[in-house]
C-alpha positions as CSV (number, residue, x, y, z in Angstrom):
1,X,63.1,-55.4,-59.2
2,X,67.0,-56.1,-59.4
3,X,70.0,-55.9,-56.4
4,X,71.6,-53.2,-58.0
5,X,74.5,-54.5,-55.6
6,X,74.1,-57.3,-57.8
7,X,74.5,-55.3,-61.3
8,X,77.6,-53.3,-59.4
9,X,79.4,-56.7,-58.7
10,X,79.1,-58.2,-62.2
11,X,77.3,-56.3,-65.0
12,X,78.8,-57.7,-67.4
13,X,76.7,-61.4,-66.3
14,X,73.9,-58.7,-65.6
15,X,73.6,-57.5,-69.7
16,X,74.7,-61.5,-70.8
17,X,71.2,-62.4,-68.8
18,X,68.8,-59.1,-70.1
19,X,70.8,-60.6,-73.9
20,X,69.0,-64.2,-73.4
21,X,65.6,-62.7,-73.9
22,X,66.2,-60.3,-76.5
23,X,67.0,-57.1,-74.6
24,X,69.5,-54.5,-74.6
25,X,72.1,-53.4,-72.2
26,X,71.5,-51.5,-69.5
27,X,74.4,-51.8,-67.2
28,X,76.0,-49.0,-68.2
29,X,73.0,-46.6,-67.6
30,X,71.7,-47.9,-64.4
31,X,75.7,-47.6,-63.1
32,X,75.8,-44.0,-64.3
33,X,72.7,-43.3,-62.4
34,X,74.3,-45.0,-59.3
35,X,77.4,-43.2,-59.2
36,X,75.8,-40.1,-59.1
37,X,73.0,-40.9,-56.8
38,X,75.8,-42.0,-54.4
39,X,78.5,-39.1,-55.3
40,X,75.1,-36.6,-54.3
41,X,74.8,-38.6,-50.9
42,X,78.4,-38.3,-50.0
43,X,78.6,-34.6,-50.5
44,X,75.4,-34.5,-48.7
45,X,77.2,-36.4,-45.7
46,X,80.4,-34.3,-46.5
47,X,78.5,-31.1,-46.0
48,X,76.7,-32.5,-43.0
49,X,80.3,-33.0,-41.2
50,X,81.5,-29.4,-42.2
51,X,78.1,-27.8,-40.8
52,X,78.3,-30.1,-37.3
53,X,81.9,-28.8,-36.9
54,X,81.2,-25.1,-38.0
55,X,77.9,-25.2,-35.5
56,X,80.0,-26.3,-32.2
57,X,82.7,-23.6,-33.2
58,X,80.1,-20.9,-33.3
59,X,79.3,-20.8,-30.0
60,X,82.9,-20.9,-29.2
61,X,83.7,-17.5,-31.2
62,X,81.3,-15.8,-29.8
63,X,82.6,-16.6,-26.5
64,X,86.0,-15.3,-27.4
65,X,84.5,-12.3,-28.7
66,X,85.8,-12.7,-31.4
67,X,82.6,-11.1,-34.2
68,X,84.6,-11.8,-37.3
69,X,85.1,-15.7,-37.2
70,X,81.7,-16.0,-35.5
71,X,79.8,-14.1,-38.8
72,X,82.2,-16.4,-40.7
73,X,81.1,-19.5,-39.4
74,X,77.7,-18.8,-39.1
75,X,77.7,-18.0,-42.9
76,X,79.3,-21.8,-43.6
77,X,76.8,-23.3,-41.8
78,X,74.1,-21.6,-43.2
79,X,75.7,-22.0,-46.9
80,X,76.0,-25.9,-45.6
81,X,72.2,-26.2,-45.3
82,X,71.4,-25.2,-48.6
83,X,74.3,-27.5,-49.8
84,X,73.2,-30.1,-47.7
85,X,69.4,-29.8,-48.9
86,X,70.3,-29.7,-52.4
87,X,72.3,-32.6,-52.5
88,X,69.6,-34.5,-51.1
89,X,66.7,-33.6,-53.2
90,X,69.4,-34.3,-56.3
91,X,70.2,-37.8,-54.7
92,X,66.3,-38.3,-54.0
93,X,65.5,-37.5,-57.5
94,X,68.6,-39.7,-59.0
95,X,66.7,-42.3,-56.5
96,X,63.2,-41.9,-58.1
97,X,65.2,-42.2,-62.0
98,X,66.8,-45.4,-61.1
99,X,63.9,-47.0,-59.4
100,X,61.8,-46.7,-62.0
101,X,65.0,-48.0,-64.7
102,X,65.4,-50.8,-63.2
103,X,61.5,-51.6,-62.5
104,X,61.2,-51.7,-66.5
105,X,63.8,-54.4,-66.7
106,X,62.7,-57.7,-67.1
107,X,63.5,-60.6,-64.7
108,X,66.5,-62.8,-65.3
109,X,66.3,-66.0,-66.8
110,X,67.3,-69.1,-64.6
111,X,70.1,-70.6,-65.8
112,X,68.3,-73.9,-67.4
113,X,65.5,-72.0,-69.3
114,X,66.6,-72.7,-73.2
115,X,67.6,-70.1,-75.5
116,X,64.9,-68.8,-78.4
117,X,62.8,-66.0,-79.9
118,X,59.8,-66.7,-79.5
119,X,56.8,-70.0,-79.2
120,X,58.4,-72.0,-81.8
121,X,61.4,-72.2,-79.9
122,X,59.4,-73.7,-76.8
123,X,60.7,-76.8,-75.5
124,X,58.1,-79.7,-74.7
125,X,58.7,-82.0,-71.8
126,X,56.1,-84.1,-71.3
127,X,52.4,-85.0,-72.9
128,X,49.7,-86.8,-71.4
129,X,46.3,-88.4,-73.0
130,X,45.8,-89.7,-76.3
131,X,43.8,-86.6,-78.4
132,X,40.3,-88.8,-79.5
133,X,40.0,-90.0,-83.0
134,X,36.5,-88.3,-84.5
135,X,34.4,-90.3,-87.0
136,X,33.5,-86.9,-88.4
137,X,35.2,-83.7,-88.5
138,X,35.5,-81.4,-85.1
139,X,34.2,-78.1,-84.4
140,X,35.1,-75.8,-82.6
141,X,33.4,-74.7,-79.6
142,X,31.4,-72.3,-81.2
143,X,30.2,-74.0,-84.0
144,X,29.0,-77.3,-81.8
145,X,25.1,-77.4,-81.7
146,X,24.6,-78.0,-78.3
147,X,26.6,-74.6,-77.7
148,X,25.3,-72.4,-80.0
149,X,22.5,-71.7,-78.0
150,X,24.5,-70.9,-74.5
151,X,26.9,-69.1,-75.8
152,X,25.9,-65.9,-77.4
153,X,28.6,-63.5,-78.9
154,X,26.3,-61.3,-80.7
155,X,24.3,-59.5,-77.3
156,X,27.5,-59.4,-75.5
157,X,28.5,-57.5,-78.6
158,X,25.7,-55.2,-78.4
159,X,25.9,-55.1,-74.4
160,X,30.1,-54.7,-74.1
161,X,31.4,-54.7,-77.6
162,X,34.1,-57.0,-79.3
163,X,35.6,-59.8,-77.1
164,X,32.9,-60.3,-74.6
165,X,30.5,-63.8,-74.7
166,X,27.3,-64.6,-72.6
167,X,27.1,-67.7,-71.2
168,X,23.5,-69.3,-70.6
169,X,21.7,-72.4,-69.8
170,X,23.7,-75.7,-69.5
171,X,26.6,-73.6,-70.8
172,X,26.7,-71.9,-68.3
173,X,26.5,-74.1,-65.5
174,X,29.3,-76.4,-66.9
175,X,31.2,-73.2,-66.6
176,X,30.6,-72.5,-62.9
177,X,30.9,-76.6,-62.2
178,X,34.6,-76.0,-64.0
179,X,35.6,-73.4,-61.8
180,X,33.9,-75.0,-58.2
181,X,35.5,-78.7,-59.4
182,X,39.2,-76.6,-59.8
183,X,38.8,-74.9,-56.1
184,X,37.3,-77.8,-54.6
185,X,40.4,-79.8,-55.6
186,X,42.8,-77.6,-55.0
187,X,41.9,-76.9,-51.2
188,X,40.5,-80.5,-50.8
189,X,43.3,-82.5,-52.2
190,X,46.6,-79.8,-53.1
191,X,46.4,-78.5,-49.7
192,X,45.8,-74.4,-50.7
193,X,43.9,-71.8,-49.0
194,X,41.0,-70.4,-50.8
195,X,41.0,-66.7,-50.6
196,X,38.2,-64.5,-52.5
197,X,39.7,-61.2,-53.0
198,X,39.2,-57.7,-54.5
199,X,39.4,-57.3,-58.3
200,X,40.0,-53.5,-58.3
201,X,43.6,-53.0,-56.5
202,X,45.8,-50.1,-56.1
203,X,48.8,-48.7,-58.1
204,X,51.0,-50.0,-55.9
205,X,50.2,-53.1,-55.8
206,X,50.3,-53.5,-59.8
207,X,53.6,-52.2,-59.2
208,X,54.5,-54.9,-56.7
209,X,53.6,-57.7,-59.0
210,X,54.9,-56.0,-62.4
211,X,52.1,-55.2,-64.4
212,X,53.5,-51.3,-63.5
213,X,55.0,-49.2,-64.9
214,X,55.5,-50.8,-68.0
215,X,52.1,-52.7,-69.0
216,X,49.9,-50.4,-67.7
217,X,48.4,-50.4,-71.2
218,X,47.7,-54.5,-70.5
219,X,44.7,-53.6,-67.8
220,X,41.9,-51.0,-67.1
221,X,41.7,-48.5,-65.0
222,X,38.7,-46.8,-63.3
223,X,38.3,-43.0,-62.8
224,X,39.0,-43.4,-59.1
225,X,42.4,-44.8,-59.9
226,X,41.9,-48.3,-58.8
227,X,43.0,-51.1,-61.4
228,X,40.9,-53.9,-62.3
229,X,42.5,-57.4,-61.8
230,X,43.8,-58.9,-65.2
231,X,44.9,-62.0,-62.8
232,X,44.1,-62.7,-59.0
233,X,47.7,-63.5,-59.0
234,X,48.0,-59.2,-58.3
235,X,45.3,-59.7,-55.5
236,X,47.2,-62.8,-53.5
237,X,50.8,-62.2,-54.3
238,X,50.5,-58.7,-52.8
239,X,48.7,-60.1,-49.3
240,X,52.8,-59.9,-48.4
241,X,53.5,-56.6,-49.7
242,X,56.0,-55.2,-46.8
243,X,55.5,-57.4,-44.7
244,X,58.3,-59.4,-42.6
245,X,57.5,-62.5,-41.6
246,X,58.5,-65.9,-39.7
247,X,60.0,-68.5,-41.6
248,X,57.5,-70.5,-39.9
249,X,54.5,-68.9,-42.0
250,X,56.3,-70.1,-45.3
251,X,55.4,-72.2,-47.3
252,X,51.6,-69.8,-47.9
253,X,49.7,-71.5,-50.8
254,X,46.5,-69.6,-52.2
255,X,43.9,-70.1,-54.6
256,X,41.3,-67.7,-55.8
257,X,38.3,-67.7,-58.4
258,X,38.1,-64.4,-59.6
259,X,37.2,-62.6,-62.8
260,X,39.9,-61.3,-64.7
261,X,40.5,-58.3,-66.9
262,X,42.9,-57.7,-69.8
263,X,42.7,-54.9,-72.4
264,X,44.3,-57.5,-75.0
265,X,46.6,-54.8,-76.2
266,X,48.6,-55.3,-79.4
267,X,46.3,-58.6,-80.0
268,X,44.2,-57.5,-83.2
269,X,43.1,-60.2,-85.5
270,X,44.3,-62.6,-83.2
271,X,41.3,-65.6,-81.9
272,X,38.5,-63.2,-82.7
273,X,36.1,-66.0,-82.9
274,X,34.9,-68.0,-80.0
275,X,35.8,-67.2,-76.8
276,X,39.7,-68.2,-76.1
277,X,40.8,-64.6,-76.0
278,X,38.2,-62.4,-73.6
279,X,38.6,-58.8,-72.3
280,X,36.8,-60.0,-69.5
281,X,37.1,-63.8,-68.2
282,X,37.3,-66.3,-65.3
283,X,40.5,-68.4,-64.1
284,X,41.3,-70.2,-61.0
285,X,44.7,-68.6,-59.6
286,X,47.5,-70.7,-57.5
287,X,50.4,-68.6,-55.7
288,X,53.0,-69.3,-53.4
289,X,54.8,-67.7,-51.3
290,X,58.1,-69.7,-50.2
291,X,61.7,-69.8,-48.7
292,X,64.0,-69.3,-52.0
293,X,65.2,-72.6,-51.4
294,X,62.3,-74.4,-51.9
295,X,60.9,-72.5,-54.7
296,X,62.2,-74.6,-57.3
297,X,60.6,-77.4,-56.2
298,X,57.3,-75.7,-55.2
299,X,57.2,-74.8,-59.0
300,X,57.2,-78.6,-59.8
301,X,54.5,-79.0,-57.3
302,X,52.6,-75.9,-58.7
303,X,52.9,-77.6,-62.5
304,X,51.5,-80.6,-61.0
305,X,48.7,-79.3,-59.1
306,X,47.6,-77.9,-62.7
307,X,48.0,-81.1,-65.0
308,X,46.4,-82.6,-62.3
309,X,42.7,-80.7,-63.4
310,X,43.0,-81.9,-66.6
311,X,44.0,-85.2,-66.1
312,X,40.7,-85.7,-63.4
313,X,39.1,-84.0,-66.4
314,X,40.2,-86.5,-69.0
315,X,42.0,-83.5,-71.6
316,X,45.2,-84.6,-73.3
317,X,48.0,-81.4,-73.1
318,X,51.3,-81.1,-73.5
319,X,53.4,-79.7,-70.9
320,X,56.4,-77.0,-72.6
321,X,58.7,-74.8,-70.9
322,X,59.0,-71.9,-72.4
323,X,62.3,-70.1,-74.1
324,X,63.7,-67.2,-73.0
325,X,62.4,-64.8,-75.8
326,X,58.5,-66.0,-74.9
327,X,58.6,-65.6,-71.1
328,X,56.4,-63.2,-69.0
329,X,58.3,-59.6,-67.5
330,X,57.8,-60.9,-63.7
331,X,59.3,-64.7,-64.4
332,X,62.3,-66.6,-64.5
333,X,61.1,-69.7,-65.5
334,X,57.8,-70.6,-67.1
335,X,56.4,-74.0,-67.9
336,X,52.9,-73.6,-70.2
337,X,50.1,-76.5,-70.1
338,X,48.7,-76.6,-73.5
339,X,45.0,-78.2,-73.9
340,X,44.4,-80.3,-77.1
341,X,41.5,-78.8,-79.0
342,X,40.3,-80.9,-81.7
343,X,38.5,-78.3,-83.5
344,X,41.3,-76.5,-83.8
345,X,43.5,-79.9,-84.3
346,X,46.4,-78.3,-82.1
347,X,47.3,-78.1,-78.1
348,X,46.4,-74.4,-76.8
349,X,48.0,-72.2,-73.9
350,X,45.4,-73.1,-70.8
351,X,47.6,-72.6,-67.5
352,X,51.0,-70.7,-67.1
353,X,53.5,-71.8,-64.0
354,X,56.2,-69.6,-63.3
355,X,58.9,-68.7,-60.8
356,X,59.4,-65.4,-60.2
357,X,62.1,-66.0,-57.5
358,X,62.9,-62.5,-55.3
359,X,61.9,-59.9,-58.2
360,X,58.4,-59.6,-57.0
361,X,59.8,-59.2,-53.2
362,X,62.1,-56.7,-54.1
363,X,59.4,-54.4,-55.7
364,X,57.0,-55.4,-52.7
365,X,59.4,-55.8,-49.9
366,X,58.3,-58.9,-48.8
367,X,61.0,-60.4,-46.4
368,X,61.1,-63.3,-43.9
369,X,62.9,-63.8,-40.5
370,X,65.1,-66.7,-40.6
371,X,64.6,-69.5,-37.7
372,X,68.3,-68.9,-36.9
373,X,68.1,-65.4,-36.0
374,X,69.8,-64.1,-39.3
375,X,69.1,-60.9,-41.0
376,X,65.6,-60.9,-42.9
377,X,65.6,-61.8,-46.7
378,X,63.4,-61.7,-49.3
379,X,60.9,-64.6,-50.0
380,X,60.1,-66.3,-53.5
381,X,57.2,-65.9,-55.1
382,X,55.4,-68.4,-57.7
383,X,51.7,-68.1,-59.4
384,X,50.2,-70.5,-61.6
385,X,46.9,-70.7,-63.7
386,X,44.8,-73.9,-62.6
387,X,43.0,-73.6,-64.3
388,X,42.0,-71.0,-67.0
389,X,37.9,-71.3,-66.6
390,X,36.8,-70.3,-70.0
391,X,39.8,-72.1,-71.8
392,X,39.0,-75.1,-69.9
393,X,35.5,-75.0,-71.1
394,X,36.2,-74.9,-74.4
395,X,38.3,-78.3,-74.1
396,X,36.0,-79.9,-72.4
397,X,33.6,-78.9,-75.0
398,X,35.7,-80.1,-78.1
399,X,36.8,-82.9,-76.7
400,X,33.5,-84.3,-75.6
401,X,31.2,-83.0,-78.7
402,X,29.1,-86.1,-80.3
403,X,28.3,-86.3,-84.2
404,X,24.9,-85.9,-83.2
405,X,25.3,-82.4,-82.2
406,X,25.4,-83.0,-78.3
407,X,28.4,-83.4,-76.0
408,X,29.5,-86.0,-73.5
409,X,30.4,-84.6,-70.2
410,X,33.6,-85.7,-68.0
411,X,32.6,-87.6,-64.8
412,X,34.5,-85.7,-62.4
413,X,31.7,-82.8,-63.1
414,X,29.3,-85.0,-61.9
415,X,29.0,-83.8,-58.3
416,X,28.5,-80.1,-59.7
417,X,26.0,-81.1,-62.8
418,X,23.6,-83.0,-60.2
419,X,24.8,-86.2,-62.4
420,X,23.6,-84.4,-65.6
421,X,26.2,-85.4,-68.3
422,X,25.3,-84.9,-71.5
423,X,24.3,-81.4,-73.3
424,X,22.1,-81.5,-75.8
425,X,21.4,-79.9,-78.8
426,X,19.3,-77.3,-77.4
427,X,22.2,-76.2,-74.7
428,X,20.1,-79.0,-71.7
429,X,21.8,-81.0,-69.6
430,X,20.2,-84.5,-69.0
């Protein structure tokens, strides 16, 4: 959500901003909005003052005697009321039309995210790992013996439909090693909570994170009205939703394993094979919650908690920040980790870190108490993949597979695998 003190003061800066990611102006119409949401409260308050006065002189002319100025005044006041009730169910509605304006504008872009249109104007800043050179020619995950038999497309087809896998065998278990090694490093070493939250959340707070009103066609919703995660990020950003708090609670770092649902909307005929674009899936979530100062920095810190699982893991990526036409609705600045894939020979989206600064607070007012003793403002609010579970599979997967059909396992899985490292060709670890 924007200040709209903010767009009153300069929207001309406001527009120049919504311009850098492709969007039109909407200055003008939010403003048009305002003026007569505040012209409705001011005859509101005007008629308010005229029916105070006209009630203490009622009493007066009836004292007098005087029956004429008495009826008189008692007809102002009660044409007042109607005045006064009209002008606020105008302004209320005026309030409802611009709230919901301005909660389908995106965020602003910070001032150093680079100009583009979309992906191919991504800007990379750093790359780690040399991708391995194969004796043979690399398949994809799918298509790699020893995971052909653990991961089965065609019952989850005939259980859920299109974009749905079941995981079996060692395939399985590497899977839930991924997502315990992620959590266990996070809290162990990164220093965040673990919280294990609800996947089916209110309206509200979809609307506090910014998948509402406008992607509502992103996620599922069930009969009862409750919305089904498509990131825990909704889940642990929103365990500040109006609250105030002491500056002395911030920084509040979370993690979460959850499952994850997203409707894939508008992504036909895009990765239909294999399993790097799911309706339903698993990812390891990281948010903050900070003191707008620090958030910059705690984005940093964020990026590097995340290249951190994949270095342990031993997965060359490429680390981009992304371009102001290719960034999420809720961020202002967005660094992707991309995973190499050598069956794909290219480096694909596995963890998103982004800075949504106070948007999210606005539409949640979240707000801390400054140590001084100054008047509450909003906090900053980050989230971060770390990783993507099922994307993270799949690297390990390529990157490890054997020309014998097996795969070689990293040794950080070790603890979770019971030392087990290799998968065979018949999907069992050994």
């Amino acid at each position: 959500m924007h200040d709209i003190r903010a767009i009153r003061e300069n929207p001309t800066a406001f527009d120049a901003a919504l311009a850098r990611r492709g969007d039109a102006p909407v200055s003008s119409q939010i403003l048009a909005l305002d003026e007569e949401r505040r012209a409705r409260i001011l005859a509101a308050e005007t008629a308010q003052a005229e029916q105070n006065k006209a009630s203490k002189e009622v009493g007066a002319a009836k004292a007098r005697g005087d029956e004429a100025e008495f009826e008189r005044l008692r007809a102002v006041v009660t044409e007042k009321k109607a005045e006064i009730a009209q002008m606020q169910a105008e302004a209320k509605d005026l309030d409802t039309q611009l709230a919901d304006v301005l909660s389908r504008i995106a965020n602003l872009p910070a001032d150093d995210v680079p100009d583009g249109a979309d992906e191919t104007d991504n800007v990379e800043i750093n790359r780690w790992g040399i991708p391995r050179s194969f004796a043979f020619a690399p398949k994809e995950h799918f298509d790699i013996p020893a995971v052909q038999n653990g991961m089965d497309f065609e019952t989850a087809a005939k259980l859920s439909g299109a974009r749905f896998v079941l995981l079996s065998g060692g395939v399985a278990r590497i899977h839930r090693a991924l997502a315990q090694f992620m959590l266990d490093t996070h809290t162990g070493e990164n220093g965040l909570t673990e919280v294990n939250g609800p996947v089916l959340v209110l309206s509200e707070m979809m609307q506090g994170t910014g998948q509402l009103p406008k992607f509502g066609e992103d996620s599922y919703q069930t009969r009862e009205g409750w919305w089904l995660i498509p990131t825990s990020e909704v889940s642990l950003t929103n365990i500040v939703n109006g609250n105030t708090i002491e500056e002395s609670y911030l920084p509040r770092r979370y993690t979460s394993h959850s499952l994850c649902f997203r409707s894939e909307a508008g992504s036909a005929g895009r990765d239909t094979r294999g399993m790097l674009r799911q309706h339903q899936f698993e990812k390891v979530e990281m948010v903050s919650v900070t003191h707008p100062d620090n958030s910059d920095e705690e984005q940093k810190r964020m990026l590097r908690c995340a290249e951190g699982i994949l270095e342990k893991l031993g997965i060359p990526y490429r680390t981009v920040v992304l371009c102001t036409g290719d960034m999420g609705f809720g961020a202002r600045r967005t660094y992707d980790i991309e995973a190499w894939l050598p069956g794909q020979n290219t480096y694909r989206e596995i963890s998103s870190v982004s800075t949504c600064g106070d948007f999210q607070a606005r539409r949640m007012n979240a707000r801390f108490k400054p140590a001084d003793g100054g008047k509450p403002q909003f906090v900053h609010t980050l989230n971060g993949s770390g990783l993507a579970v099922g994307r993270c599979l799949i690297a390990v997967l390529e990157n490890g597979q054997n020309e014998d059909g097996t795969v070689t396992l990293p040794e950080a899985l070790s603890p979770y695998l019971g030392g087990k490292l290799t998968l065979t060709r018949d999907g069992i670890l050994v």
